[in-house]
C-alpha positions as CSV (number, residue, x, y, z in Angstrom):
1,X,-8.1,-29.5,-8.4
2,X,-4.5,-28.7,-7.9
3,X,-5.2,-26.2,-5.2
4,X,-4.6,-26.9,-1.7
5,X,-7.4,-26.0,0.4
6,X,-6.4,-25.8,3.7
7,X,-3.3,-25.0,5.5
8,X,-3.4,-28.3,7.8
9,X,-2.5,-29.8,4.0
10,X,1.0,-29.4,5.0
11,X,0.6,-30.3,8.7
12,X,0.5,-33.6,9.6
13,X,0.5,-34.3,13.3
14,X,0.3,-37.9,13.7
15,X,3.3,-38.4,11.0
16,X,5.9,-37.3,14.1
17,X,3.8,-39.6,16.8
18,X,4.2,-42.8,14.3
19,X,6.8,-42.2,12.4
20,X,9.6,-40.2,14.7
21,X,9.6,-37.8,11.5
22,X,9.0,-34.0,11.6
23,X,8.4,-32.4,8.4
24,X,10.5,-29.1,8.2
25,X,9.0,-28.3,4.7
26,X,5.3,-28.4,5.9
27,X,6.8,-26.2,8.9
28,X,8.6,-23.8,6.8
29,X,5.7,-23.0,4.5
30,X,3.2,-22.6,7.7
31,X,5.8,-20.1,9.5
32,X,6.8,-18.3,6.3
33,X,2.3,-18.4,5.3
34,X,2.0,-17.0,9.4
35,X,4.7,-14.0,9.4
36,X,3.4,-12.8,6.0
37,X,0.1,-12.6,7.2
38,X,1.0,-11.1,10.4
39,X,3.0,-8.3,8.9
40,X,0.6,-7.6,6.3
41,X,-2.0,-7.0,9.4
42,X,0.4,-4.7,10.6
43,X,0.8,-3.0,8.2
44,X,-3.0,-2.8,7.4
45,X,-3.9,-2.0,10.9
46,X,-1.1,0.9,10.7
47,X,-2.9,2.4,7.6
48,X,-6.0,2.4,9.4
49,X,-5.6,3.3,12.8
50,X,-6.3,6.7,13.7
51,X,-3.9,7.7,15.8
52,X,-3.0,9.8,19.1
């Protein structure tokens, strides 16, 4: 299985607690995952909302 299951996959808490090491890529790819999925709600919620 190449696919990568859950999104903590690229999160790794205890790496900056051991290590002094923050992984920006990891970081990147949550924020970038989080504002897609936030704008496509939007948008989603726009389409379906009813109105005034």
């Amino acid at each position: 299985m190449g696919c990568k299951q859950y999104a903590t996959h690229y999160y790794d808490p205890t790496a900056i607690l051991v290590d002094g090491a923050y992984d920006w890529h990891g970081a990147v790819v949550l924020l970038a995952a989080t504002a897609v999925l936030v704008f496509l709600a939007s948008v989603l919620f726009a389409r379906g909302d009813i109105g005034s």
